[in-house]
Backbone of each chain as ProteinMPNN parsed JSONL, in Angstrom:
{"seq_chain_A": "XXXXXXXXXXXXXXXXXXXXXXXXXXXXXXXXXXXXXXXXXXXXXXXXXXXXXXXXXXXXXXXXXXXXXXXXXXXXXXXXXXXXXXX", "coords_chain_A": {"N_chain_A": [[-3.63, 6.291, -15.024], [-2.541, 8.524, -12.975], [1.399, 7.822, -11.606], [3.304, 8.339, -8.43], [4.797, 11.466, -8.18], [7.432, 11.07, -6.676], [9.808, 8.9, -5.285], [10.869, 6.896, -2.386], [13.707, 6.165, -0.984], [17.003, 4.27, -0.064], [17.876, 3.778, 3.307], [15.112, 2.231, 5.857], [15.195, 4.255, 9.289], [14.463, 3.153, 12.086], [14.141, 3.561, 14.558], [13.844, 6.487, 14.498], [11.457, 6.606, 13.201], [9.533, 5.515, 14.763], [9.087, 7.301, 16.406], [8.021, 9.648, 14.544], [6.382, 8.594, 14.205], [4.602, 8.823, 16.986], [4.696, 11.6, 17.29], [2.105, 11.715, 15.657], [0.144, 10.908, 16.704], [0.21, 8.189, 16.986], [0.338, 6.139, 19.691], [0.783, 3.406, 20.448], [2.989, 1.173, 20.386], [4.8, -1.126, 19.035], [7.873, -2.486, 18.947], [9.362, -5.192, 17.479], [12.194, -7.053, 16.971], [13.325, -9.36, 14.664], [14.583, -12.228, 15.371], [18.279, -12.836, 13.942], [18.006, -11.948, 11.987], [17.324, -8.533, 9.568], [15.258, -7.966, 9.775], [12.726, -6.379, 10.758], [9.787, -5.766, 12.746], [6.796, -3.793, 13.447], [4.339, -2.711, 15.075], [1.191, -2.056, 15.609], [-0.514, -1.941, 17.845], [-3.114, -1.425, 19.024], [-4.055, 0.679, 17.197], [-4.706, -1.908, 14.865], [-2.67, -2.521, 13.005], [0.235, -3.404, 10.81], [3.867, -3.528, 10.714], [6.04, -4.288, 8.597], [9.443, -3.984, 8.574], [12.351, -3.87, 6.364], [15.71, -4.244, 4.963], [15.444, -2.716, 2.214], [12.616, -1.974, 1.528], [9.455, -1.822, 2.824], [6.437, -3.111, 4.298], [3.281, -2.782, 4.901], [0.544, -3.435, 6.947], [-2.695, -2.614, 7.221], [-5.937, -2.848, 8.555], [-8.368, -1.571, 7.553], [-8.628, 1.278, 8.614], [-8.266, 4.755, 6.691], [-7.158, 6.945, 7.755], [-5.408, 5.855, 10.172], [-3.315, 4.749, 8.199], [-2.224, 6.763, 6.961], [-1.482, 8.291, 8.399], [0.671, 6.3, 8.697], [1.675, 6.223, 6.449], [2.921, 9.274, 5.952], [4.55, 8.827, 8.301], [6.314, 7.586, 6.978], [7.553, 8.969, 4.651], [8.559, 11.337, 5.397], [10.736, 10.289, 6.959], [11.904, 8.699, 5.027], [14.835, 9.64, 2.583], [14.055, 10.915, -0.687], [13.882, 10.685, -4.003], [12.975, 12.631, -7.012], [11.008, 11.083, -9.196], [9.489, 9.201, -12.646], [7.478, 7.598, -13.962]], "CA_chain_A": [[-3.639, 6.886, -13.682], [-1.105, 9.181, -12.108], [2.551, 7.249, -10.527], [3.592, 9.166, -7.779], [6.806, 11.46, -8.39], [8.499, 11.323, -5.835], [10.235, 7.8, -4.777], [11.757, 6.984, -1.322], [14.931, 5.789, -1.116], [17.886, 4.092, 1.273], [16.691, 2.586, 4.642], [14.277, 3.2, 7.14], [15.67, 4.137, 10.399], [13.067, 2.661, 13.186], [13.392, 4.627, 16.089], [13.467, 7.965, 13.276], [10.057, 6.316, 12.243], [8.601, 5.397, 15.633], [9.144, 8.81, 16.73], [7.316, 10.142, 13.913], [4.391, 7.878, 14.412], [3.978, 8.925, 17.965], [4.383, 12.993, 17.084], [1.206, 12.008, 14.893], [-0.626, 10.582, 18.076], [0.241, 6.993, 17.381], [1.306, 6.121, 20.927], [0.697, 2.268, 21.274], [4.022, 0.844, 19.424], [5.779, -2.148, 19.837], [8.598, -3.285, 17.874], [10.058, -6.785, 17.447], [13.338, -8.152, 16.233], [12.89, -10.664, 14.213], [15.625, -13.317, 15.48], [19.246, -12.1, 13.579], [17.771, -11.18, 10.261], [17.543, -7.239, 9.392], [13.352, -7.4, 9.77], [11.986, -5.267, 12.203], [8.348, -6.045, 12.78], [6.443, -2.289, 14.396], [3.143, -3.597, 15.866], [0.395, -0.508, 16.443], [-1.992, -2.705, 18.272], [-4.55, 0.064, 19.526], [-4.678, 0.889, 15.323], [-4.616, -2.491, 14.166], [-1.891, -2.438, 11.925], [1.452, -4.237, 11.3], [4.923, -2.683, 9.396], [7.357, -5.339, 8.36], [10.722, -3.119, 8.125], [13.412, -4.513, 5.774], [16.754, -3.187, 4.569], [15.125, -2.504, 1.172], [11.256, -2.139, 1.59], [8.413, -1.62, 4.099], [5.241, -3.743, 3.818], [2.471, -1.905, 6.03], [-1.074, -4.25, 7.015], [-3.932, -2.058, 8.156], [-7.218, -3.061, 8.776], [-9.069, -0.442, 6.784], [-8.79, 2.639, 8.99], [-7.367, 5.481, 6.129], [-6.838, 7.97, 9.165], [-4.554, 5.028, 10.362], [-2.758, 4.509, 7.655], [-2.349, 7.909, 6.34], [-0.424, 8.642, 9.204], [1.759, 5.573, 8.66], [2.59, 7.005, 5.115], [3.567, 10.57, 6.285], [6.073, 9.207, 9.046], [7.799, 7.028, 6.539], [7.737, 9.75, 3.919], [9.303, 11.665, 6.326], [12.02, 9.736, 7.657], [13.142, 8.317, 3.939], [14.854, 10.021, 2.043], [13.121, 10.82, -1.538], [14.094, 11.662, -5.31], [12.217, 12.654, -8.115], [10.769, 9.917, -10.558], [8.908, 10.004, -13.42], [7.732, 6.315, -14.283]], "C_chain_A": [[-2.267, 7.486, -13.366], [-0.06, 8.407, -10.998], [2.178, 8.597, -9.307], [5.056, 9.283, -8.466], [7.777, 11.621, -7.615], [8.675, 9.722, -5.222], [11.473, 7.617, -3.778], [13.084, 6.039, -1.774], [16.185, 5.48, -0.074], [17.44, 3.466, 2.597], [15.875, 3.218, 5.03], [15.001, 3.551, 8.257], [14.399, 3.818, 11.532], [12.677, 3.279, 13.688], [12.46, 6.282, 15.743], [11.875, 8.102, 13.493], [9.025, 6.398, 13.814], [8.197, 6.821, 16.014], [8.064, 9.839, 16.124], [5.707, 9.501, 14.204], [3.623, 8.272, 15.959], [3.857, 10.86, 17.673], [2.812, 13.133, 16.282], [0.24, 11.704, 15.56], [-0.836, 9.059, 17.987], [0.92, 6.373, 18.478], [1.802, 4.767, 21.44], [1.493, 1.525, 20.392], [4.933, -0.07, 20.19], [6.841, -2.462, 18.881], [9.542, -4.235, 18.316], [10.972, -6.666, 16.79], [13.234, -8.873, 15.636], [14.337, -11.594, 14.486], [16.912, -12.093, 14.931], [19.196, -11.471, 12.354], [17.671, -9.373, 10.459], [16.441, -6.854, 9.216], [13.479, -7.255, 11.035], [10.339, -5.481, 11.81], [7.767, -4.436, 13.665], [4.622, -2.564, 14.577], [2.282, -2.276, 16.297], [-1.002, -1.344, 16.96], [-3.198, -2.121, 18.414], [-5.218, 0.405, 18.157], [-4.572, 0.238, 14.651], [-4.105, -2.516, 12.841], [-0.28, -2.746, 12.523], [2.418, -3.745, 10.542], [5.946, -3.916, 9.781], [8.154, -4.369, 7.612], [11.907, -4.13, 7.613], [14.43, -3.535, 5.512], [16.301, -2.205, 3.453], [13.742, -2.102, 0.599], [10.507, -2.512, 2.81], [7.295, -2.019, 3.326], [3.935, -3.225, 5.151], [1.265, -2.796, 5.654], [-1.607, -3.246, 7.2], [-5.4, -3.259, 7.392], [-8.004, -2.373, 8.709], [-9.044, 1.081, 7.001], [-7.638, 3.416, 7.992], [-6.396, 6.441, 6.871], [-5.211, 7.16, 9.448], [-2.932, 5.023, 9.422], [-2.314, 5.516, 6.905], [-1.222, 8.37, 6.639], [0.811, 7.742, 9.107], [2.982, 6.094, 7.41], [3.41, 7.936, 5.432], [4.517, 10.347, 6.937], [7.017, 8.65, 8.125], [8.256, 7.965, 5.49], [8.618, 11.127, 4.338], [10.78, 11.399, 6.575], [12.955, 9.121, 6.168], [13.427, 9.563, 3.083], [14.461, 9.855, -0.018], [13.686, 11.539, -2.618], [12.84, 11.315, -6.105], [12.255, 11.824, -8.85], [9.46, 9.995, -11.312], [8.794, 8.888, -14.491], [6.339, 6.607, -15.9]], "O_chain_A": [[-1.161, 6.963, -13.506], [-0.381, 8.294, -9.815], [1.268, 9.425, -9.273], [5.898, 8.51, -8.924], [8.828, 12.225, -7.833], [7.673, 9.271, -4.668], [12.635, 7.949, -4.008], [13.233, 5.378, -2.802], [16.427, 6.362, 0.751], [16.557, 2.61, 2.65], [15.666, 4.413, 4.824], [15.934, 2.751, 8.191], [13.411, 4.552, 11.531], [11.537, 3.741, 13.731], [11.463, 6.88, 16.147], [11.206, 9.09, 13.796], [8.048, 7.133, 13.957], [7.072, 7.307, 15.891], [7.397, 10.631, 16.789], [4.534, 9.853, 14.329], [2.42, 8.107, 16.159], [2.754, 11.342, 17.928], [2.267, 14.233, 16.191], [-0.812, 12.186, 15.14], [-1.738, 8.522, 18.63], [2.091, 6.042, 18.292], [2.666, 4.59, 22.299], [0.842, 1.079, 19.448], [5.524, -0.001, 21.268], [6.384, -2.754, 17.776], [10.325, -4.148, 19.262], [10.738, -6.067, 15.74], [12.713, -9.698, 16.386], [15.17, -11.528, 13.581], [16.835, -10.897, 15.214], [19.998, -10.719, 11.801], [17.974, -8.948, 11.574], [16.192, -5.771, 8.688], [14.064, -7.758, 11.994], [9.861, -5.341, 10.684], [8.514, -4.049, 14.563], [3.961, -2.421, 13.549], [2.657, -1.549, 17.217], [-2.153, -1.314, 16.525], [-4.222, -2.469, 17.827], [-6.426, 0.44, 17.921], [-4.33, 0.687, 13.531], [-4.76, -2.529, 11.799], [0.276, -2.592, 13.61], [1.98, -3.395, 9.446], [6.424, -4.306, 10.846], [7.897, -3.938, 6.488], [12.338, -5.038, 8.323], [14.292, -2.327, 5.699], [16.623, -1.021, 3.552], [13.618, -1.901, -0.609], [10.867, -3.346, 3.641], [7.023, -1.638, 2.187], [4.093, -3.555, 6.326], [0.912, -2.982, 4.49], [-0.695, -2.479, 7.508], [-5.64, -3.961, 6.41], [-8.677, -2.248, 9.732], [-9.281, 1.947, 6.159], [-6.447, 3.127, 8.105], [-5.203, 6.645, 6.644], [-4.134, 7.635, 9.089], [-1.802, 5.228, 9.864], [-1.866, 5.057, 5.854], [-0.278, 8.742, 5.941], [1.913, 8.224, 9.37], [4.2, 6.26, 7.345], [4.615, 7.716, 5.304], [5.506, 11.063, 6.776], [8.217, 8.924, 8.173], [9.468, 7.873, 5.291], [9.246, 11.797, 3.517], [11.739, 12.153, 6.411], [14.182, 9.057, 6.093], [12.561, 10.405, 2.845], [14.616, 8.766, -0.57], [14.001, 12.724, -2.5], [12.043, 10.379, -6.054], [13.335, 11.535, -9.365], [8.489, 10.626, -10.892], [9.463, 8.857, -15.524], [6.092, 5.684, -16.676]]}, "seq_chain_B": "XXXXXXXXXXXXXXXXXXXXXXXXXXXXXXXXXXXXXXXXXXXXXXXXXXXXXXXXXXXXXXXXXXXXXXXXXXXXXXXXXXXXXXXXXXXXXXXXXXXXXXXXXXXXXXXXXXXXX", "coords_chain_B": {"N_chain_B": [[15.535, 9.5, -17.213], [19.082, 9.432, -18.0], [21.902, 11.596, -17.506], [25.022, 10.835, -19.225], [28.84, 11.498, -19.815], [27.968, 13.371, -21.875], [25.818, 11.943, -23.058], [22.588, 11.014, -23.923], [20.919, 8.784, -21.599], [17.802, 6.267, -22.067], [17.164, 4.794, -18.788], [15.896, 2.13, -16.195], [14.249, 2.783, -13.362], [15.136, 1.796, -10.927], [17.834, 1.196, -11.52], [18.889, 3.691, -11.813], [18.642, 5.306, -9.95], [20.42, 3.393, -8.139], [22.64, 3.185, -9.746], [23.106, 5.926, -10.054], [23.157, 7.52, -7.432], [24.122, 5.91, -5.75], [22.389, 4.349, -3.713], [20.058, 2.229, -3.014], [16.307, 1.754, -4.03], [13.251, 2.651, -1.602], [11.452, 0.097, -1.348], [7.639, 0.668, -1.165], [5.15, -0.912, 0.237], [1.397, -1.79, 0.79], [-0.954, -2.743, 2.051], [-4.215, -3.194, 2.602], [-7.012, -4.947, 4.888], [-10.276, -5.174, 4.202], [-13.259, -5.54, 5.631], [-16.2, -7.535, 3.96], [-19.992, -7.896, 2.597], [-21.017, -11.006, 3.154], [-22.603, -12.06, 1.022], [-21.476, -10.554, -1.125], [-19.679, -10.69, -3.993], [-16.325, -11.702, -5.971], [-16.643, -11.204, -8.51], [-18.695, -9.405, -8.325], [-17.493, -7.238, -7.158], [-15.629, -7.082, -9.173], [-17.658, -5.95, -11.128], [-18.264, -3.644, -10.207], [-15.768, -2.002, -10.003], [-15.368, -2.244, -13.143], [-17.008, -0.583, -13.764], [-17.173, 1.778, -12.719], [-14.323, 2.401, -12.761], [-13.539, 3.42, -15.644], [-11.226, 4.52, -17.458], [-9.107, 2.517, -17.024], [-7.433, -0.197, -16.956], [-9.324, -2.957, -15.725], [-8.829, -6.544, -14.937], [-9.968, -9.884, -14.03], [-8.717, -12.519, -12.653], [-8.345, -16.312, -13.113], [-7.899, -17.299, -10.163], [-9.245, -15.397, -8.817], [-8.77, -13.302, -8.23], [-8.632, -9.837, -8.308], [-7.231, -7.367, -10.4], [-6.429, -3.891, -10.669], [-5.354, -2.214, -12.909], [-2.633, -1.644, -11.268], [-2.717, -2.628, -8.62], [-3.724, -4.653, -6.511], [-6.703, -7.23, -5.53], [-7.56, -9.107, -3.462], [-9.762, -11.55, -2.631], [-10.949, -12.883, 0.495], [-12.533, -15.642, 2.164], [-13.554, -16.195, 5.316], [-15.164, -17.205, 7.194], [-18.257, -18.812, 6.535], [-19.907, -16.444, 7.34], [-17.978, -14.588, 7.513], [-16.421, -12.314, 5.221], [-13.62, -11.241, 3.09], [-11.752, -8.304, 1.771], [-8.62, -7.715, 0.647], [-6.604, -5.728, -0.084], [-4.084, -4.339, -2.154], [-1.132, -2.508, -2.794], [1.927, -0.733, -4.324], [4.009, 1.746, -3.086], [3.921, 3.823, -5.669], [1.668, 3.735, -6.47], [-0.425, 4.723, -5.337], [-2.11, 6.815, -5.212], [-4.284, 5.741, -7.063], [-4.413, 3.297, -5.642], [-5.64, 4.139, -2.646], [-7.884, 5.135, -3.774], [-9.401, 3.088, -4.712], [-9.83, 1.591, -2.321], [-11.248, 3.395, -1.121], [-13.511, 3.616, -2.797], [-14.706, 0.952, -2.751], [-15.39, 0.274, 0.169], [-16.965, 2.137, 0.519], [-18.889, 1.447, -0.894], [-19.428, -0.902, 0.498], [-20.736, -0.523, 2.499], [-22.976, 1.391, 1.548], [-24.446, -1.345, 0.682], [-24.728, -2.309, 3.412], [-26.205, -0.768, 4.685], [-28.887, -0.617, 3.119], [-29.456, -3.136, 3.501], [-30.264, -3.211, 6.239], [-31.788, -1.462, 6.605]], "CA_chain_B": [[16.699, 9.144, -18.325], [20.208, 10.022, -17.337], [23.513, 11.973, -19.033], [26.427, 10.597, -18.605], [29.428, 11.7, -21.051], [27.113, 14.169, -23.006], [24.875, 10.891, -24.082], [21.03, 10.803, -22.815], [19.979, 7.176, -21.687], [16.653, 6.119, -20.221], [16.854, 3.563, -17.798], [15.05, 1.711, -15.408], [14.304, 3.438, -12.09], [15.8, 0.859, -9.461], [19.181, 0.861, -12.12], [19.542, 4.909, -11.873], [19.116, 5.168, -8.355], [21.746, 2.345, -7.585], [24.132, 3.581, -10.004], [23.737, 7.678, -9.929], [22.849, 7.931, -6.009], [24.506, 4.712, -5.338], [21.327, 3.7, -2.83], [18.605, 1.501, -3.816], [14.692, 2.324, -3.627], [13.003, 1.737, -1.089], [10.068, 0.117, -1.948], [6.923, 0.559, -0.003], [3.966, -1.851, 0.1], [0.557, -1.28, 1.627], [-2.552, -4.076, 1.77], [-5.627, -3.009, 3.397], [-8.019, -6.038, 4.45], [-11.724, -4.329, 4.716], [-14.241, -6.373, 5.823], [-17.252, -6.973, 3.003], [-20.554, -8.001, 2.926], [-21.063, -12.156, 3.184], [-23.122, -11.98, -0.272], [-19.949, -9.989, -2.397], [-18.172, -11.522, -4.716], [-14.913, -11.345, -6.857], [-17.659, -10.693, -9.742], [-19.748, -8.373, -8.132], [-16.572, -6.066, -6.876], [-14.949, -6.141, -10.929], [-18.229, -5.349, -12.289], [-18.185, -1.638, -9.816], [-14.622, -1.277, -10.409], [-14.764, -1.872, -14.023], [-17.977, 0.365, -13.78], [-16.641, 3.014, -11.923], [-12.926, 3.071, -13.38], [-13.468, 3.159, -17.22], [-10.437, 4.675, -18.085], [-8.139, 2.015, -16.042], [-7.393, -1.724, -17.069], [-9.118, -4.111, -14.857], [-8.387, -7.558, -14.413], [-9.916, -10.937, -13.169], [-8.327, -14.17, -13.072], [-9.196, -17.45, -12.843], [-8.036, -17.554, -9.235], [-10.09, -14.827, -7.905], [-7.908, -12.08, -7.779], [-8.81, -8.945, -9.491], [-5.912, -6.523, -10.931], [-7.101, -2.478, -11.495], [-3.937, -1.393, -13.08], [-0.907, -2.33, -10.544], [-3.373, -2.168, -7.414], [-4.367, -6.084, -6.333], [-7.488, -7.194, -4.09], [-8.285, -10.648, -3.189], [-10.784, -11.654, -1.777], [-10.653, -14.185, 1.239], [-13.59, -16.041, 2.601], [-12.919, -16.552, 6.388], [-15.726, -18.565, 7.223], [-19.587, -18.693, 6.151], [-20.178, -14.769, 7.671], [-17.215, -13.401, 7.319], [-15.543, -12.38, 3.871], [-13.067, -9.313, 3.6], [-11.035, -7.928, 0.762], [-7.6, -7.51, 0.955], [-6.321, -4.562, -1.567], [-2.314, -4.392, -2.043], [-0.753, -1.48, -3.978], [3.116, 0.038, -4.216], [3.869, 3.602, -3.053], [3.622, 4.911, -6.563], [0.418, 3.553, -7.103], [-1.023, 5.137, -4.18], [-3.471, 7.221, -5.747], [-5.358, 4.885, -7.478], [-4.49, 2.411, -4.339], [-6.492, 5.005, -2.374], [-9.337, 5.347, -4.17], [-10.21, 1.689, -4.819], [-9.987, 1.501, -1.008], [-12.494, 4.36, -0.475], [-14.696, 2.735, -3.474], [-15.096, -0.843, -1.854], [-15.831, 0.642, 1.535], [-18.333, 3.182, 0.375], [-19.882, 0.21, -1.724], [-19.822, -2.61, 1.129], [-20.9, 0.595, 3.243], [-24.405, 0.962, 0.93], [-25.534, -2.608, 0.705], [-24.906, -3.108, 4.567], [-27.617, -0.213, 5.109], [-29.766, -1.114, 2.43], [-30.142, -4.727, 4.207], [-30.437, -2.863, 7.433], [-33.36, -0.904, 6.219]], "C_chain_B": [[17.903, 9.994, -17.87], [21.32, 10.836, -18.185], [24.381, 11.915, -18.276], [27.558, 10.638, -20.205], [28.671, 12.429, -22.287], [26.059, 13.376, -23.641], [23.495, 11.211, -23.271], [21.038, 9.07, -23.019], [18.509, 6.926, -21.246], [16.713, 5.183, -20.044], [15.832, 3.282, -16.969], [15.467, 2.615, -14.405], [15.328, 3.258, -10.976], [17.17, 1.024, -10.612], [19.968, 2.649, -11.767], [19.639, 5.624, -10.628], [20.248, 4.588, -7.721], [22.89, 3.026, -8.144], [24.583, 5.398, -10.262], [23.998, 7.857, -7.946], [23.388, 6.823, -5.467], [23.522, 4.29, -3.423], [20.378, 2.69, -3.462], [17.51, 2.215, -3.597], [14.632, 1.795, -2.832], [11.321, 1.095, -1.248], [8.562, -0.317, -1.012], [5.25, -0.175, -0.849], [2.586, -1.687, 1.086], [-0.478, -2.221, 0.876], [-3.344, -3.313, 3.035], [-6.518, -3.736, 3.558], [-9.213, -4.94, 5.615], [-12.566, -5.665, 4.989], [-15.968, -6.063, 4.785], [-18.038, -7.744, 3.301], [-20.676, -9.71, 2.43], [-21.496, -12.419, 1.586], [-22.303, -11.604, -1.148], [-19.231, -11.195, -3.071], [-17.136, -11.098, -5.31], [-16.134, -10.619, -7.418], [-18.108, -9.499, -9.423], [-18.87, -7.079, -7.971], [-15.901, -5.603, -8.218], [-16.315, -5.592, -11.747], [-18.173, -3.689, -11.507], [-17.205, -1.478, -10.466], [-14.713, -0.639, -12.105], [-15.776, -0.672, -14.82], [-17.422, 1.804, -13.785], [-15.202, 3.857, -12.928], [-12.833, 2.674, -14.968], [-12.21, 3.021, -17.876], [-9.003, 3.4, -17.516], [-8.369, 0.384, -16.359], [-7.628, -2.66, -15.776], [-10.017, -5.763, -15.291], [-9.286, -8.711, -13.506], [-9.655, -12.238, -13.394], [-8.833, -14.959, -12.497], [-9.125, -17.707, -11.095], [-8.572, -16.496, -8.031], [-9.947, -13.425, -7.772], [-8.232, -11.114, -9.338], [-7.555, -7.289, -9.553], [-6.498, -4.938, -11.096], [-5.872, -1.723, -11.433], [-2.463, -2.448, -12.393], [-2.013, -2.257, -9.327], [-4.225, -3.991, -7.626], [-5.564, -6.264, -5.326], [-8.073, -8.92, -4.86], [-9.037, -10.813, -2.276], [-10.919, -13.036, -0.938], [-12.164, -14.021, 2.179], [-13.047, -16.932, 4.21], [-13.538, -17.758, 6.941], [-17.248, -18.219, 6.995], [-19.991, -16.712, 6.328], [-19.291, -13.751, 7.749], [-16.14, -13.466, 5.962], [-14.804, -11.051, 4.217], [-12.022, -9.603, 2.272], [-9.481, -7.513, 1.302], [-6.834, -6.815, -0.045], [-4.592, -3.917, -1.211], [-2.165, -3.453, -3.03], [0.799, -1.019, -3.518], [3.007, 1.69, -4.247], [3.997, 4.556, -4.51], [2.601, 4.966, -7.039], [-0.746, 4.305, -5.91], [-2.041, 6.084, -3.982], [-4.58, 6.546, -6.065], [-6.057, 3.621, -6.278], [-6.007, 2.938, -3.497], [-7.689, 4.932, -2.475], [-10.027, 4.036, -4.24], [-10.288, 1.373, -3.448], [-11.182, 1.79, -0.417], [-13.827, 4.191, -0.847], [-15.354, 1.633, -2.626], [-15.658, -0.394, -0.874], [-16.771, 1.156, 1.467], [-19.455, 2.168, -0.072], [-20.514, -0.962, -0.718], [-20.922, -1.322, 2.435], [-22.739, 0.614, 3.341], [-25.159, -0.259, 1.097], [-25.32, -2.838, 2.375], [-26.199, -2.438, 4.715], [-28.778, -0.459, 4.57], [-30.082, -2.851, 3.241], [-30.633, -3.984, 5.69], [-31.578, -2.11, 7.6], [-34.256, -1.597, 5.349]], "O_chain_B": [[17.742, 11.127, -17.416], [21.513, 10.663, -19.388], [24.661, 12.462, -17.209], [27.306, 10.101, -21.284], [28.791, 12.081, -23.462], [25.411, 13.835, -24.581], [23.467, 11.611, -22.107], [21.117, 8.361, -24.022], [18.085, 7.349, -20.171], [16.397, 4.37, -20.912], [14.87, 4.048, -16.915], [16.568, 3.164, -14.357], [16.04, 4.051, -10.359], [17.978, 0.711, -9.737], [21.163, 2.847, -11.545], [20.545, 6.397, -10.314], [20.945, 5.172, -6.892], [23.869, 3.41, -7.503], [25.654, 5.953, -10.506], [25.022, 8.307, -7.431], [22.986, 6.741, -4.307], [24.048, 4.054, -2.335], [20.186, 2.685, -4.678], [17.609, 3.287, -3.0], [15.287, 0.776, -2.613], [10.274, 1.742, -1.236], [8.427, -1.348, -0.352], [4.626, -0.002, -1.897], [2.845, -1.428, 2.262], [-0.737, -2.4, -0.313], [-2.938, -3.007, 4.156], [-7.308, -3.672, 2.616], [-9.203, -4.399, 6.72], [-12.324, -6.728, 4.417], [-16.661, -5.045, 4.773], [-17.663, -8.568, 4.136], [-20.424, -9.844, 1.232], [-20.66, -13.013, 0.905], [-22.28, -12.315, -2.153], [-18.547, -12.169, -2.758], [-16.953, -9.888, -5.179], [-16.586, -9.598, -6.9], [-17.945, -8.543, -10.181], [-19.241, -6.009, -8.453], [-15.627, -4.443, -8.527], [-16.207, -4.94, -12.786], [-18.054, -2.678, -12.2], [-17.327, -0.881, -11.535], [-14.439, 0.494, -12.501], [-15.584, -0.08, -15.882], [-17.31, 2.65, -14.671], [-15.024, 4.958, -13.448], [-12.143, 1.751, -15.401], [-11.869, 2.072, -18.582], [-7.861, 3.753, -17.811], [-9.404, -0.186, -16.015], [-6.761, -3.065, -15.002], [-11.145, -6.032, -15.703], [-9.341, -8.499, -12.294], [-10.247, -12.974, -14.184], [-9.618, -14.788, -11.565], [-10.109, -18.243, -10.584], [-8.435, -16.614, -6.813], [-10.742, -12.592, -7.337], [-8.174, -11.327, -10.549], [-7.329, -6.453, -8.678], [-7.292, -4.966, -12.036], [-5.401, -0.981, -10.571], [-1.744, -3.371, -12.778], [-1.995, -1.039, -9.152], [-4.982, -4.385, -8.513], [-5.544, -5.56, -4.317], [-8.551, -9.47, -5.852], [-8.986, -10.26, -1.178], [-10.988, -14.125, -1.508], [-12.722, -13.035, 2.661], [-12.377, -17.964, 4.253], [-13.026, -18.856, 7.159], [-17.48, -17.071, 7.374], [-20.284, -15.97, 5.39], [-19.475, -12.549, 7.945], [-15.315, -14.347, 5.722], [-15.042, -10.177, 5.05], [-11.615, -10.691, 1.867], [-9.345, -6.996, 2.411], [-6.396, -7.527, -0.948], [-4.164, -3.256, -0.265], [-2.881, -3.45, -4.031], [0.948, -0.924, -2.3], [2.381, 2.507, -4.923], [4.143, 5.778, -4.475], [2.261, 5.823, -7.855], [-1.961, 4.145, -6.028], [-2.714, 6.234, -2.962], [-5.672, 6.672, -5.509], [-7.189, 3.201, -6.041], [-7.112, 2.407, -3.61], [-8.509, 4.72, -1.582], [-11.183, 3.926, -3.833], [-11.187, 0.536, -3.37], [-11.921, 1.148, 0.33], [-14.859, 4.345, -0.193], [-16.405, 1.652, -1.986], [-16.849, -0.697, -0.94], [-17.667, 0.847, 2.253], [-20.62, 2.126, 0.324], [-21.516, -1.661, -0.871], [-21.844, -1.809, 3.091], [-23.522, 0.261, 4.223], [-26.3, -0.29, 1.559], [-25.943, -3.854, 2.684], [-27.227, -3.101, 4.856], [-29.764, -0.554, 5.3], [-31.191, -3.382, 3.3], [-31.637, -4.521, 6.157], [-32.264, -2.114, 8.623], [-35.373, -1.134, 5.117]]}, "name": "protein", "num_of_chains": 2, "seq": "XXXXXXXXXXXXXXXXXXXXXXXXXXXXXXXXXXXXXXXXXXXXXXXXXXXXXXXXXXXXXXXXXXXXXXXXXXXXXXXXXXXXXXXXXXXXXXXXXXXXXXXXXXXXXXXXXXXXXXXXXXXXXXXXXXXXXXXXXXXXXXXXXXXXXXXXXXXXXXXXXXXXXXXXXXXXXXXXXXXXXXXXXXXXXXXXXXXXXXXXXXXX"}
């Protein structure tokens, strides 16, 4: 099966990201702190789905909707920056 | 694979990122839990897959969990009527991720109507 070639890279920035998720018509966005650690929790309740933001990696829940989650891809694909790879 | 000093190397991904672009990856994770039909099993979901995806190594172990490629789905039994799949893949796998998504769904999709008719 086909990698993808293109791999993100560097942090997320949040607000960058929220931003993007609401230009895509995700409007119902909450995001948590997690205590002093460097997780960011981003909560789309309305589209049942959860993004655990780390320094190093983003772990995205949904609850089946692709629509949903489609859009989650595009803002972070977006907001990270991305080199060519070629696994 | 990189050149440094006129040499070619190939390295690992996460090593030539860190040390040409001095960033890391970032590495993105995506689980989808679908809801399937009470009757499904592990079994019944590797025999479509391994139906469906010939060309593509899949996977079931003893604890339930079936592998197609780099793309994981376990299957959790919530309580008597409700079961649901839970299908994990990394952003380079995200093709194949994808599609085994759209499979399962289309599949749990069929037998709901077929009981419904």
């Amino acid at each position: 099966t086909n990698k993808e070639s293109v791999c993100p890279i560097g942090q997320l920035n949040v607000p960058d990201f929220t931003h993007e998720l609401k230009k895509l018509g995700i409007t119902d966005i909450k995001v948590e702190h997690k205590g002093d650690s460097e997780t960011v929790l981003v909560h789309l309740n309305e589209d049942d789905a959860i993004i655990r933001v780390e320094p190093n990696s983003t772990f995205v829940i949904c609850q089946g909707s692709e629509r949903v989650r489609s859009k989650i891809r595009e803002a972070l694909l977006y907001c990270l920056e991305t080199v060519g790879c070629n696994r | 694979v990189v050149m440094n000093n006129n040499k070619l190397t190939i390295v690992d991904t996460d090593e030539t990122v860190n040390n040409v672009l001095n960033k890391n990856l970032h590495h993105i994770q995506y689980s989808t839990c679908l809801p399937i039909p009470a009757k499904e099993s592990a079994k019944s979901l590797f025999d479509l897959l391994t139906d469906v995806l010939q060309d593509v190594v899949v996977t079931h172990s003893a604890d339930g969990t079936i592998s197609v490629d780099d793309v994981d789905i376990h299957i959790e039994q919530e309580d008597e009527s409700c079961k649901k799949a839970m299908i994990s893949w990394q952003h380079e796998d995200e093709q194949l991720g994808s599609f085994v998504c759209k499979l399962i769904k289309q599949h749990c999709k069929s037998i709901t109507n077929e009981e419904e008719n």
